[in-house]
FIKOLZA-1660 file (N, C-alpha, C; in steps of 0.1 Angstrom, whole numbers, plus 5000, padded with zeros to 4 digits):
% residues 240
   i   px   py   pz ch aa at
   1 2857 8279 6615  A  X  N
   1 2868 8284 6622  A  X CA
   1 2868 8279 6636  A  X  C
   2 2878 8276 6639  A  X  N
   2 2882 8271 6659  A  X CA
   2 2877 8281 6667  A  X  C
   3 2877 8279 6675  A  X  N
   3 2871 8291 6687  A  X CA
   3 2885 8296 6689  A  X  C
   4 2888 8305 6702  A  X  N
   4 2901 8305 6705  A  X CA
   4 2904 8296 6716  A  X  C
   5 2919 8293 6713  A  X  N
   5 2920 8278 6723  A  X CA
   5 2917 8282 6736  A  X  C
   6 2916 8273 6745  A  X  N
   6 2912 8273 6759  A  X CA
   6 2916 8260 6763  A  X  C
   7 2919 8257 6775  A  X  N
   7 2926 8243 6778  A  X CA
   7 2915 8245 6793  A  X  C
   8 2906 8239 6794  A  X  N
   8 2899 8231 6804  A  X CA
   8 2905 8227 6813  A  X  C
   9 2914 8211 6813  A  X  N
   9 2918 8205 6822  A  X CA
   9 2929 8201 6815  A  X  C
  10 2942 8198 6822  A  X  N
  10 2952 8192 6822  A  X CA
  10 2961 8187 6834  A  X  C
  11 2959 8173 6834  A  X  N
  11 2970 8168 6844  A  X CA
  11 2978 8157 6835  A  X  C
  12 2990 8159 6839  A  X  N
  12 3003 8150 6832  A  X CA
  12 3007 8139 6842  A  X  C
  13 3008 8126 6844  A  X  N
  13 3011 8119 6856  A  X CA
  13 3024 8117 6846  A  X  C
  14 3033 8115 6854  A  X  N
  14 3049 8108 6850  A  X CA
  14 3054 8098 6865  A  X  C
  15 3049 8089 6867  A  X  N
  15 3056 8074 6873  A  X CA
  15 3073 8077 6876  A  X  C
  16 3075 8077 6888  A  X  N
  16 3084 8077 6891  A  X CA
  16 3096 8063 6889  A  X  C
  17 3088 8055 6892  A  X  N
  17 3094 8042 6890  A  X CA
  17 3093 8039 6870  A  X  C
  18 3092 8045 6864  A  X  N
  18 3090 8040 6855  A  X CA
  18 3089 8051 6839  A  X  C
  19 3107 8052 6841  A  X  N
  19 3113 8067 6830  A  X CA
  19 3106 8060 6817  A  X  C
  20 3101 8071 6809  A  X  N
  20 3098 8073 6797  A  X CA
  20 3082 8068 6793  A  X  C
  21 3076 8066 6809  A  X  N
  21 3065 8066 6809  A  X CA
  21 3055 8078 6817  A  X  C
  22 3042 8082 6811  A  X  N
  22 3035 8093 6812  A  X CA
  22 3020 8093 6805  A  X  C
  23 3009 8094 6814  A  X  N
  23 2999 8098 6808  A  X CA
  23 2992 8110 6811  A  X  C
  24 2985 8114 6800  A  X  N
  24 2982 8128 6801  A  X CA
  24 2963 8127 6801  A  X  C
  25 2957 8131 6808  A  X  N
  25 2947 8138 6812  A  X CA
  25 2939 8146 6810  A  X  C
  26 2933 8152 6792  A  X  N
  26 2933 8166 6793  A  X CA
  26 2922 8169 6785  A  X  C
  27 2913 8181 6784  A  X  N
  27 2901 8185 6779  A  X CA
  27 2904 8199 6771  A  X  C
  28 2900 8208 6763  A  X  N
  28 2905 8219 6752  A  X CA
  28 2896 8223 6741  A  X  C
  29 2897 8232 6740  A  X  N
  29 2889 8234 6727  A  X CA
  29 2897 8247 6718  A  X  C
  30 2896 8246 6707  A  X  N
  30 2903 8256 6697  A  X CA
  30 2914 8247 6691  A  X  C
  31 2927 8251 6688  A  X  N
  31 2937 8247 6679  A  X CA
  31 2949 8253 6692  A  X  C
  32 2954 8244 6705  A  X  N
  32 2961 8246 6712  A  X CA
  32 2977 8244 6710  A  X  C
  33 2977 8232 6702  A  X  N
  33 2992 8223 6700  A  X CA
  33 2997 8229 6689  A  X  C
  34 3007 8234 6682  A  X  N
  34 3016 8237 6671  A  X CA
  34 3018 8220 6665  A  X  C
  35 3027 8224 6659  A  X  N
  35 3032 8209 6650  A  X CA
  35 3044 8202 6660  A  X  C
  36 3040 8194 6663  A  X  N
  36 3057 8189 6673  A  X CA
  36 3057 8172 6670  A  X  C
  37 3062 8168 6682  A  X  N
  37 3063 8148 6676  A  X CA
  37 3071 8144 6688  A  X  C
  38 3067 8132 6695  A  X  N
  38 3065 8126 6705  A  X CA
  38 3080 8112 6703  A  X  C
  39 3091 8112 6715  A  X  N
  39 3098 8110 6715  A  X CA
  39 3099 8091 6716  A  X  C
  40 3086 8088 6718  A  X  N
  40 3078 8074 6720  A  X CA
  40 3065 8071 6715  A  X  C
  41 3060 8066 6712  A  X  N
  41 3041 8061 6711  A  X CA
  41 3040 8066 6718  A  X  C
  42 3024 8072 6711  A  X  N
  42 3015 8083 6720  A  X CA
  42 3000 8073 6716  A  X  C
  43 2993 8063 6723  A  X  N
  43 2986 8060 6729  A  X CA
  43 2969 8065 6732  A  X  C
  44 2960 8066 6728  A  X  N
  44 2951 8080 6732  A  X CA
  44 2937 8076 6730  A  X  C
  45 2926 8078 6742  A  X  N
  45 2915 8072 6735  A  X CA
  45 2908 8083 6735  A  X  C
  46 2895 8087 6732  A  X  N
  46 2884 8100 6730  A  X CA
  46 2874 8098 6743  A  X  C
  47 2877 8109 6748  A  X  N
  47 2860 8106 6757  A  X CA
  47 2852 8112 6754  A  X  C
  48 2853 8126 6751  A  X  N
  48 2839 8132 6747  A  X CA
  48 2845 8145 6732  A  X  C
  49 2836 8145 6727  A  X  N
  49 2839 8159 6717  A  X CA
  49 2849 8149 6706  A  X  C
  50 2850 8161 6696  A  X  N
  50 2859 8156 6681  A  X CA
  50 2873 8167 6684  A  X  C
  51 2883 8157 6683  A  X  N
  51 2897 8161 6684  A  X CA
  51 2902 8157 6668  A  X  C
  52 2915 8165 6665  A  X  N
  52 2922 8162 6660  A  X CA
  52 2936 8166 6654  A  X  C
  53 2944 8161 6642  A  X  N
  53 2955 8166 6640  A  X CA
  53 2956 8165 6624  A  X  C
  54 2969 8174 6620  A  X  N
  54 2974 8169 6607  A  X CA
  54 2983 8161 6605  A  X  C
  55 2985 8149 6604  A  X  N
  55 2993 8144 6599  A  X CA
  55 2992 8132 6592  A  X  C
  56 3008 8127 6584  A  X  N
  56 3006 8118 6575  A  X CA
  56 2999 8125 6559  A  X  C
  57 3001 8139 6557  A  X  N
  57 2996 8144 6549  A  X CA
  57 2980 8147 6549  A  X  C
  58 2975 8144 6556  A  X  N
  58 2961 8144 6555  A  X CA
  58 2953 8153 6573  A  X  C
  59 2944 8157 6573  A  X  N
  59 2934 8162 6584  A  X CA
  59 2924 8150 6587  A  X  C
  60 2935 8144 6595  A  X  N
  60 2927 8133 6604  A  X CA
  60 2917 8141 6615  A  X  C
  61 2902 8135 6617  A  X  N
  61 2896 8136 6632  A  X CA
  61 2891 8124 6638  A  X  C
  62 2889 8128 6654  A  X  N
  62 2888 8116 6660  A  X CA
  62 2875 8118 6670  A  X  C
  63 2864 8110 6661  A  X  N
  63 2850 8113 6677  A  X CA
  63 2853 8103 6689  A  X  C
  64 2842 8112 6698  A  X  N
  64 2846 8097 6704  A  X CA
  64 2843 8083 6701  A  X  C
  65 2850 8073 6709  A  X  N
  65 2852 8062 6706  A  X CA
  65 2860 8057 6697  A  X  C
  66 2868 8065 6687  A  X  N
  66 2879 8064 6684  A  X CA
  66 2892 8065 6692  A  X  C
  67 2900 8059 6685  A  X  N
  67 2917 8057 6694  A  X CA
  67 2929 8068 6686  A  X  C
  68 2937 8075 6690  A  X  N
  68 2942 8081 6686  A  X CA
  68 2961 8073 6686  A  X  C
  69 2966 8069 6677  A  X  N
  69 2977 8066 6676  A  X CA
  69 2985 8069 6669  A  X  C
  70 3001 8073 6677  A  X  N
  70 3012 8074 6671  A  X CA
  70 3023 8074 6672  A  X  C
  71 3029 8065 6663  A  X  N
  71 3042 8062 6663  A  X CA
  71 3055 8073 6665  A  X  C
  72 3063 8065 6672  A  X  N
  72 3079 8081 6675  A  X CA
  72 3080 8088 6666  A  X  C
  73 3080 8099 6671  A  X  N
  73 3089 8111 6657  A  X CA
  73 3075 8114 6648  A  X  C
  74 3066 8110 6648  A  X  N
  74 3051 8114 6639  A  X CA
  74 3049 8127 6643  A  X  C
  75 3051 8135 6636  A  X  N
  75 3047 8151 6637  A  X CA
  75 3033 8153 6632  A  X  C
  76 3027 8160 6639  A  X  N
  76 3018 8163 6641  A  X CA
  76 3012 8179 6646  A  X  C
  77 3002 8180 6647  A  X  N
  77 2997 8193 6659  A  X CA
  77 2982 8187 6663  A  X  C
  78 2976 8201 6669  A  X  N
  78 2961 8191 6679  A  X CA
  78 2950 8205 6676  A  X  C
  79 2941 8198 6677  A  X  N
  79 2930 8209 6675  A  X CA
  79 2916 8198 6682  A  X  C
  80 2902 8210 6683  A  X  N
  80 2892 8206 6687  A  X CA
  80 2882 8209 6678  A  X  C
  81 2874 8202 6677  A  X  N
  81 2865 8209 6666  A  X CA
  81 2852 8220 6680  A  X  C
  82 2844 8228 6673  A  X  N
  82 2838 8241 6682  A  X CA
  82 2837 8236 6696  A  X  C
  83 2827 8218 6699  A  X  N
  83 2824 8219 6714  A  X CA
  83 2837 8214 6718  A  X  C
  84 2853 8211 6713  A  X  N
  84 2862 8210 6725  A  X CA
  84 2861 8192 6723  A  X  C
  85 2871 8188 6734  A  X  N
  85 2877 8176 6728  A  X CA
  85 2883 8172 6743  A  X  C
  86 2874 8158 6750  A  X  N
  86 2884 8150 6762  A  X CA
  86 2890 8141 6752  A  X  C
  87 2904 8137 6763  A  X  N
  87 2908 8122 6758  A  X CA
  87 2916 8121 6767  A  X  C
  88 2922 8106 6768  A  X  N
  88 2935 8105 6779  A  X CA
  88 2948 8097 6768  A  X  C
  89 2954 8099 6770  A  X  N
  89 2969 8098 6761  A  X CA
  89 2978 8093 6769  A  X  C
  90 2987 8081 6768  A  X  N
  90 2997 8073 6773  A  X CA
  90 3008 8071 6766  A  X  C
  91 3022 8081 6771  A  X  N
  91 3031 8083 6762  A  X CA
  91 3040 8072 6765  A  X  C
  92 3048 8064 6761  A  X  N
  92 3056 8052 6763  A  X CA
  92 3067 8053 6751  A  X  C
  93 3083 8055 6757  A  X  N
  93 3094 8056 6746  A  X CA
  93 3098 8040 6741  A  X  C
  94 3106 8038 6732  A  X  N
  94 3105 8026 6728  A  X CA
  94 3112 8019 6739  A  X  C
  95 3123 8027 6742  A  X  N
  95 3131 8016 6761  A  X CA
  95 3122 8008 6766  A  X  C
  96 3111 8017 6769  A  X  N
  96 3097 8014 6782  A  X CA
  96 3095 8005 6779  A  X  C
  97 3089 8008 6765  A  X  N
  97 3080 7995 6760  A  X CA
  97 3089 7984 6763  A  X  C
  98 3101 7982 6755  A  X  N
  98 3107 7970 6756  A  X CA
  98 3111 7962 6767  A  X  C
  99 3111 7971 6778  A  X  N
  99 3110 7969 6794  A  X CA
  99 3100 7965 6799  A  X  C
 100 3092 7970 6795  A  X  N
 100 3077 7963 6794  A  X CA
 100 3073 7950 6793  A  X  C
 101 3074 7951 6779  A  X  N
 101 3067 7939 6772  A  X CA
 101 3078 7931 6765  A  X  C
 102 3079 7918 6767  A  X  N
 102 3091 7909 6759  A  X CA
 102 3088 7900 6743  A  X  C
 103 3082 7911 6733  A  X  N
 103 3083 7913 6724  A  X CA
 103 3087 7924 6714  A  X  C
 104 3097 7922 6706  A  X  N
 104 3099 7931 6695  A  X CA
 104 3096 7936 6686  A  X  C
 105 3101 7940 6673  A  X  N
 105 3098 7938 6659  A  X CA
 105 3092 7949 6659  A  X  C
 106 3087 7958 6661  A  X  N
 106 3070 7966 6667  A  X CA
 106 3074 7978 6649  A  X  C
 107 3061 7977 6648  A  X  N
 107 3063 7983 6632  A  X CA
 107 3050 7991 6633  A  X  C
 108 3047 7992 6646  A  X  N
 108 3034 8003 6643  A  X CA
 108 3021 8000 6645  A  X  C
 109 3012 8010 6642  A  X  N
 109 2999 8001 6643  A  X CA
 109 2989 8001 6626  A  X  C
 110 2979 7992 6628  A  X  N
 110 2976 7986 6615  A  X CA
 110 2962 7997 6609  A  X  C
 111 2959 8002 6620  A  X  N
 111 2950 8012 6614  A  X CA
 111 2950 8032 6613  A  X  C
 112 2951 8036 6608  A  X  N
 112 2949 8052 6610  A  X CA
 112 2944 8058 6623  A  X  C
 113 2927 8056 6621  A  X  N
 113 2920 8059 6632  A  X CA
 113 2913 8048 6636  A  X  C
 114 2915 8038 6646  A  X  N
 114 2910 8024 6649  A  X CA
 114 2895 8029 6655  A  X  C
 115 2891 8026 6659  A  X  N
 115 2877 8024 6668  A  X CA
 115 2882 8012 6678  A  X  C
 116 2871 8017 6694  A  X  N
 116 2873 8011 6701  A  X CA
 116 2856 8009 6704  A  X  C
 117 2852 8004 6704  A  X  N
 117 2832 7999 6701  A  X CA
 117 2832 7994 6718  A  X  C
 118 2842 7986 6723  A  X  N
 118 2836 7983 6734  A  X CA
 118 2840 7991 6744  A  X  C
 119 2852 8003 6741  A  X  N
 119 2854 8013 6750  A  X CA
 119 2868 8006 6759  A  X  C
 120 2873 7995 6757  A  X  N
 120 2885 7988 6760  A  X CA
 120 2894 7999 6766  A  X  C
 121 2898 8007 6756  A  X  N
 121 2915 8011 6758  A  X CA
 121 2909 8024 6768  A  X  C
 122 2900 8032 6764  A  X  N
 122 2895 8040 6772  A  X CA
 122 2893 8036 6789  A  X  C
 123 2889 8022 6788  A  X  N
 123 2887 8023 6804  A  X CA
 123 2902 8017 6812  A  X  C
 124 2909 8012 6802  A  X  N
 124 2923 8010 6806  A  X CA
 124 2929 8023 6813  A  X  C
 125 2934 8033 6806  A  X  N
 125 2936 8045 6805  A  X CA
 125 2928 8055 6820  A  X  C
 126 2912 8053 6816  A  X  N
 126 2910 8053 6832  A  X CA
 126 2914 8050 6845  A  X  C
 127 2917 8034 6845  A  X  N
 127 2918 8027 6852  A  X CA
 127 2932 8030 6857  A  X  C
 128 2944 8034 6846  A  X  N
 128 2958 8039 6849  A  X CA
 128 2955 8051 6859  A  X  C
 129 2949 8058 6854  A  X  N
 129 2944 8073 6864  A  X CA
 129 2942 8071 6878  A  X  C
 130 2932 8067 6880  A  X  N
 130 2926 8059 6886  A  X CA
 130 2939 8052 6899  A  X  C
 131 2945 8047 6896  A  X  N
 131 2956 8042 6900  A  X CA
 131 2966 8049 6907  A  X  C
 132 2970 8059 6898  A  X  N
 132 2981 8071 6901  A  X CA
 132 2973 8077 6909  A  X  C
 133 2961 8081 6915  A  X  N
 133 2958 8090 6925  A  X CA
 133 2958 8083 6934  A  X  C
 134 2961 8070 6936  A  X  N
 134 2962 8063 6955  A  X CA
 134 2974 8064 6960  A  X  C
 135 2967 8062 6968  A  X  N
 135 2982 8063 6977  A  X CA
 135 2984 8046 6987  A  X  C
 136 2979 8033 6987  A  X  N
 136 2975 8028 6993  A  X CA
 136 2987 8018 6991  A  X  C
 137 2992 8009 6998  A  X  N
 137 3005 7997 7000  A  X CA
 137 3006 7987 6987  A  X  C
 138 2999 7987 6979  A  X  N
 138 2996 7977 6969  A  X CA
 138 2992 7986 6954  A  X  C
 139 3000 8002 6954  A  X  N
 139 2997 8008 6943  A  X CA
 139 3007 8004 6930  A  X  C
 140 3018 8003 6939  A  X  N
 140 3030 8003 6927  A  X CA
 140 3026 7984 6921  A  X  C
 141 3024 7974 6926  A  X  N
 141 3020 7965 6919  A  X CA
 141 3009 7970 6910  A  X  C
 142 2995 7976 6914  A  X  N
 142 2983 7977 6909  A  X CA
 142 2990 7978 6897  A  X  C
 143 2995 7993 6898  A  X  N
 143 2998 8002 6883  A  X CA
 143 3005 7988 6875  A  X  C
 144 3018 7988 6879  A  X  N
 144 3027 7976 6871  A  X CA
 144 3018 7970 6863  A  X  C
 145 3007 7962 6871  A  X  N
 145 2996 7951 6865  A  X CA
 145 2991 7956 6852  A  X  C
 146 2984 7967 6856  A  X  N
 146 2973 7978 6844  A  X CA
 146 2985 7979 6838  A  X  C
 147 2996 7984 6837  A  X  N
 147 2998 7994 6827  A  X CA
 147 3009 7981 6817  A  X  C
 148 3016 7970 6821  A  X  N
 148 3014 7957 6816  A  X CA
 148 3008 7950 6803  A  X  C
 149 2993 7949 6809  A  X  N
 149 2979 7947 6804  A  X CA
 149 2979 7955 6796  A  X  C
 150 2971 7969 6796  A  X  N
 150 2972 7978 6786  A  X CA
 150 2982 7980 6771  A  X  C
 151 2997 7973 6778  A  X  N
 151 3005 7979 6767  A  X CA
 151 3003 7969 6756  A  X  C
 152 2999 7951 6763  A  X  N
 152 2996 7942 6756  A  X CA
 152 2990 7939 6751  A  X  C
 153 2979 7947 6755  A  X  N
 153 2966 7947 6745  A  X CA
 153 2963 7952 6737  A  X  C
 154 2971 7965 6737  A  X  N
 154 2975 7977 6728  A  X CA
 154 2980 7968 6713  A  X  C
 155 2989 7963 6717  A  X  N
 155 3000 7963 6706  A  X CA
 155 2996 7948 6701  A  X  C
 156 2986 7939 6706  A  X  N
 156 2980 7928 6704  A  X CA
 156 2968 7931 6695  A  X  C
 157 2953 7940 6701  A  X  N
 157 2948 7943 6690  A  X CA
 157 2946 7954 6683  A  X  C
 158 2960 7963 6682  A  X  N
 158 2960 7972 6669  A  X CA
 158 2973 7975 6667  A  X  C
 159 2979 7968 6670  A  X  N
 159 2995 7968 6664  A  X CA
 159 3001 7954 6654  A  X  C
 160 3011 7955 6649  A  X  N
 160 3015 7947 6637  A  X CA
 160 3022 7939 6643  A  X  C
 161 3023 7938 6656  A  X  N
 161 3033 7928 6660  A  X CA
 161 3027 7916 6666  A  X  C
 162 3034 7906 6671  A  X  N
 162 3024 7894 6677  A  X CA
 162 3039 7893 6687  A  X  C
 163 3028 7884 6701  A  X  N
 163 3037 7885 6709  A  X CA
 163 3045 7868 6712  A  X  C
 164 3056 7866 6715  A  X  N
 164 3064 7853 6717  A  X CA
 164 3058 7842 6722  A  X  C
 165 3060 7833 6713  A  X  N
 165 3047 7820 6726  A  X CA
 165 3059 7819 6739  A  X  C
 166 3052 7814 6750  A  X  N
 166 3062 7813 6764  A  X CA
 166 3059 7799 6768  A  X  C
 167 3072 7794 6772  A  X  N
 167 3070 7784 6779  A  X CA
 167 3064 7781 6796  A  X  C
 168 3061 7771 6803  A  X  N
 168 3054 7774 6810  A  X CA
 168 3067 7771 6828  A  X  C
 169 3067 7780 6832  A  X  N
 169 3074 7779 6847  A  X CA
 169 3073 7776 6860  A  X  C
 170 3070 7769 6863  A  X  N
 170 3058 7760 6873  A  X CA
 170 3069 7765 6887  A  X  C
 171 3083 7764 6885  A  X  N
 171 3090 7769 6896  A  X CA
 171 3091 7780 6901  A  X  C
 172 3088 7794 6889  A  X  N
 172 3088 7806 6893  A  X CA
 172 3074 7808 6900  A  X  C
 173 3063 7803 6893  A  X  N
 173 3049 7803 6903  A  X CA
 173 3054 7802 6915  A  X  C
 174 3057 7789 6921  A  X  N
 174 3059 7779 6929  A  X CA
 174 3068 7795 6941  A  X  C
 175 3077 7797 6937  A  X  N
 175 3087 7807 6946  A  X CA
 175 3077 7821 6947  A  X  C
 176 3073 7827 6938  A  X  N
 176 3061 7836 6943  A  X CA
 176 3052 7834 6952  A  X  C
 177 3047 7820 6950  A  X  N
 177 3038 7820 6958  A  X CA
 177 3041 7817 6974  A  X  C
 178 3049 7814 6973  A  X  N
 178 3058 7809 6985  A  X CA
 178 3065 7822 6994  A  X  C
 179 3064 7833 6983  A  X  N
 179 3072 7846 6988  A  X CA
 179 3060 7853 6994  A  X  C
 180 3047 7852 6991  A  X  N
 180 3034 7861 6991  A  X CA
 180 3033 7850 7007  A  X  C
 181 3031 7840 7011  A  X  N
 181 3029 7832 7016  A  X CA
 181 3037 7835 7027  A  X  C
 182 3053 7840 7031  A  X  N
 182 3063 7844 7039  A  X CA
 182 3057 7860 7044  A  X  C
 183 3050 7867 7034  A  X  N
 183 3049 7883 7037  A  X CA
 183 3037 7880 7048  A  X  C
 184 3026 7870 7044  A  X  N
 184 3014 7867 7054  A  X CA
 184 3022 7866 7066  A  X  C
 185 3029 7854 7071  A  X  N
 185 3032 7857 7084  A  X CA
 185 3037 7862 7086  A  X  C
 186 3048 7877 7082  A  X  N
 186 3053 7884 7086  A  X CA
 186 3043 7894 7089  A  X  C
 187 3033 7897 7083  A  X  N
 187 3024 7904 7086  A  X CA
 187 3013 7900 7097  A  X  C
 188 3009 7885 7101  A  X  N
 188 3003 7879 7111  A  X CA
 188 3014 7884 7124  A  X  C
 189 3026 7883 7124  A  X  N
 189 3036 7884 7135  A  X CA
 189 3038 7900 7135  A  X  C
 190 3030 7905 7128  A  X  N
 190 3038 7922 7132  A  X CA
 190 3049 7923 7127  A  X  C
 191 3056 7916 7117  A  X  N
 191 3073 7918 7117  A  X CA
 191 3073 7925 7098  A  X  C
 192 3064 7934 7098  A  X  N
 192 3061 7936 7081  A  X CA
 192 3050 7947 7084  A  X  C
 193 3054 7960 7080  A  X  N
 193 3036 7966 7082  A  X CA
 193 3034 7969 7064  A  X  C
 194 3021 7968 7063  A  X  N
 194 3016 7969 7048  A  X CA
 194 3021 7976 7039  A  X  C
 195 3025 7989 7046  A  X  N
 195 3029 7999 7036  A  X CA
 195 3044 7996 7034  A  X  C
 196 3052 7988 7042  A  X  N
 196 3065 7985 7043  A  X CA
 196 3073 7975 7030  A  X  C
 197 3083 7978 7023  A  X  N
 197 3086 7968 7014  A  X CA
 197 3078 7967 7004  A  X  C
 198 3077 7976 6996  A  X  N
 198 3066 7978 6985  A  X CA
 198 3072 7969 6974  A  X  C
 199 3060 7961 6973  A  X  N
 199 3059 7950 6961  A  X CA
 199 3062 7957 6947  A  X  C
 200 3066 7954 6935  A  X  N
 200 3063 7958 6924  A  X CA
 200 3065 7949 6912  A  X  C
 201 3059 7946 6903  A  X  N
 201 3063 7938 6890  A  X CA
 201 3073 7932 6889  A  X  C
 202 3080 7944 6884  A  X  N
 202 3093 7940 6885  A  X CA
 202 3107 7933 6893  A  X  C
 203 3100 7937 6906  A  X  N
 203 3108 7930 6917  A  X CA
 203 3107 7915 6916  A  X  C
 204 3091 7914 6916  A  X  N
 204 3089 7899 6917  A  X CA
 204 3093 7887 6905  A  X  C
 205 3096 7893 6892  A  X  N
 205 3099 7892 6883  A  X CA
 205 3115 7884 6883  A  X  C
 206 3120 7896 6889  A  X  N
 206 3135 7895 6894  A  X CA
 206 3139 7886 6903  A  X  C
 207 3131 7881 6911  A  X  N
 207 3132 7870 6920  A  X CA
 207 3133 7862 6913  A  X  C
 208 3127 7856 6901  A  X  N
 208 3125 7846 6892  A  X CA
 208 3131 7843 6880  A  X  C
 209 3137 7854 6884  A  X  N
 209 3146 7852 6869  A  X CA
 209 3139 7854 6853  A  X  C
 210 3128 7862 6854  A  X  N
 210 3118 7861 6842  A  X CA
 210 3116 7875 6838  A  X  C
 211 3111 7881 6825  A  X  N
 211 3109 7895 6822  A  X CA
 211 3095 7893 6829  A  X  C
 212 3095 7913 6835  A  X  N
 212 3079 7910 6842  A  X CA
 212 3066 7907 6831  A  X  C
 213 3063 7907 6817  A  X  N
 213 3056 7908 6811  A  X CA
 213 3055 7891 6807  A  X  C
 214 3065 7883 6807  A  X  N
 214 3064 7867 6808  A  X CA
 214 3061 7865 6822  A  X  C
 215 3064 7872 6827  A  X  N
 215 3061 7865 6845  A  X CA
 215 3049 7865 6846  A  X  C
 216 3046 7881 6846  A  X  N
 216 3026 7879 6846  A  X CA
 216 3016 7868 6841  A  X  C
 217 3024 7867 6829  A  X  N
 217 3013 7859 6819  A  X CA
 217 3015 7848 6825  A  X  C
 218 3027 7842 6828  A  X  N
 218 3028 7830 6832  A  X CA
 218 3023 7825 6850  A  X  C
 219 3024 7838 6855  A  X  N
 219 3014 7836 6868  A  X CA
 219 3001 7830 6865  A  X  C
 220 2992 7842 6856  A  X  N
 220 2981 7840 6853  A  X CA
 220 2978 7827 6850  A  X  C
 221 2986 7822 6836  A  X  N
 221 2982 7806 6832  A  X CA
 221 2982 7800 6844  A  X  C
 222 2990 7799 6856  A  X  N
 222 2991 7785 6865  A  X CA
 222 2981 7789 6875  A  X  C
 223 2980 7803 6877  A  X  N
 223 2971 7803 6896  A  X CA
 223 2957 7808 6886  A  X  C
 224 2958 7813 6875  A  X  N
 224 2942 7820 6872  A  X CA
 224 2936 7831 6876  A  X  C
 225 2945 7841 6884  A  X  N
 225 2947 7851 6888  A  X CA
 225 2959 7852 6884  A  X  C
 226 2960 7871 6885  A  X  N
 226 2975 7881 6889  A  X CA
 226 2980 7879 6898  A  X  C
 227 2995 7883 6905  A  X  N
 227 3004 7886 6916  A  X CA
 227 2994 7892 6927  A  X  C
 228 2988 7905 6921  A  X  N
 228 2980 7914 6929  A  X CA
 228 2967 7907 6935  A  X  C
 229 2958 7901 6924  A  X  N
 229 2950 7889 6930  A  X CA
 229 2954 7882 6939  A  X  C
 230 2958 7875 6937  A  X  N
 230 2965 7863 6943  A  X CA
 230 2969 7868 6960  A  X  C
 231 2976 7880 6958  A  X  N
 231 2979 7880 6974  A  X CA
 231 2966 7888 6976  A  X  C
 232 2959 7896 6975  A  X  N
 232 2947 7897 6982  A  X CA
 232 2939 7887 6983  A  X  C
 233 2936 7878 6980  A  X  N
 233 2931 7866 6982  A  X CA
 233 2939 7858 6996  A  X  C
 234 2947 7860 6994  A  X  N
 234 2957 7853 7008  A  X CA
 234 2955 7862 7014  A  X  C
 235 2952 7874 7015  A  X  N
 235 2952 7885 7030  A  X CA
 235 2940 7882 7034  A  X  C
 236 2931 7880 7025  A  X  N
 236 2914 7881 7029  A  X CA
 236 2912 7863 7041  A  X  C
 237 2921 7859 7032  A  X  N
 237 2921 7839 7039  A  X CA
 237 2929 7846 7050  A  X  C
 238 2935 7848 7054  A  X  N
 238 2946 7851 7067  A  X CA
 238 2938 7858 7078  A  X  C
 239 2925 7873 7070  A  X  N
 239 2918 7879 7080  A  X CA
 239 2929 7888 7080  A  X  C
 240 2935 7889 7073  A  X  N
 240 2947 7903 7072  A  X CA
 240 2946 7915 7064  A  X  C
% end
């Protein structure tokens, strides 16, 4: 039998810049959740303790180091087995995603309960957290970056879908880099303070005429770094 529920810890971040996205934070023990179902992919890795749910006809659980996934509209409920149950969970509606990431087709993922052995998605997930508590001139890129990354790797190695080969844009590099390059001396001249004109994915993306999730990738191929790299690397050469 469950204990009776108790909810430990819960924090919900919801991104302002970025509707139909949310990750949740949260520790529990007993049988808290009723049967409900998630308006987007629900995302989830285990940190400590056995969680789990019914669905799909069956009493799935999840120790740690398992991944917890599910697809829109998957009805479900949540329980802990006696010691209680961490995890972090990353809710994303199908809009998001596809704002996201510039691939389609998306049919789900290919396992039940996957395993994560090297702890991947979990320290992703952290790393998002992690993120949302700064407050510092270069957050709204950071996040963009991580949560990018995360969704691609998500849907790369435990989803059914594969992502678009890209061609390569040597011009859109070329004008980014040239724009990171312009913010230096406005920032050498005092005519720019850090926190001013906040960078984000998507803007720089938009400059270029490219979805931000081809833009990334295609930064990466040419400089070898990210956006976010990349200009800290130029502030550190500037002494900025």
């Amino acid at each position: 039998m469950n204990p009776e529920p108790r909810i430990f810890h819960n924090a919900l971040y919801a991104p302002t810049r970025h509707a139909g996205v949310s990750l949740l934070d949260i520790s529990f023990r007993g049988a808290p959740f009723a049967r409900h179902s998630h308006a987007g992919f629900a995302i989830g890795a285990i940190e400590a303790g056995v969680g789990g749910y019914r669905a799909r006809g069956a009493r799935q659980l999840f120790p740690s180091g398992t991944l917890s996934l599910l697809i829109p509209e998957e009805s479900h409920n949540g329980f802990a087995l006696e010691a209680g149950v961490s995890y972090k969970m990353l809710y994303i509606d199908e809009a998001a995603l596809t704002r996201l990431l510039d691939h389609h087709g998306r049919r789900g993922f290919t396992d039940d309960i996957p395993t994560d052995p090297d702890g991947w998605l979990l320290s992703r997930l952290r790393l998002l957290t992690h993120i949302l508590n700064r407050s510092d001139g270069d957050h709204a890129l950071a996040f963009d970056e991580a949560l990018t990354d995360t969704l691609h790797g998500v849907m790369s190695r435990f989803g059914r879908e594969r992502a678009h080969s890209r061609g390569r844009e040597m011009r859109a590099v070329r004008a980014t880099c040239r724009f990171f390059d312009e913010r230096i001396d406005h920032l050498r001249h005092a005519q720019l303070d850090t926190h001013d004109a906040e960078v984000t994915l998507a803007t720089l993306a938009q400059r270029v005429s490219l979805h931000p999730h081809c833009f990334l990738d295609v930064f990466r191929t040419h400089v070898g770094v990210s956006p976010l790299r990349y200009w800290h690397q130029r502030r550190i050469e500037a002494a900025l």
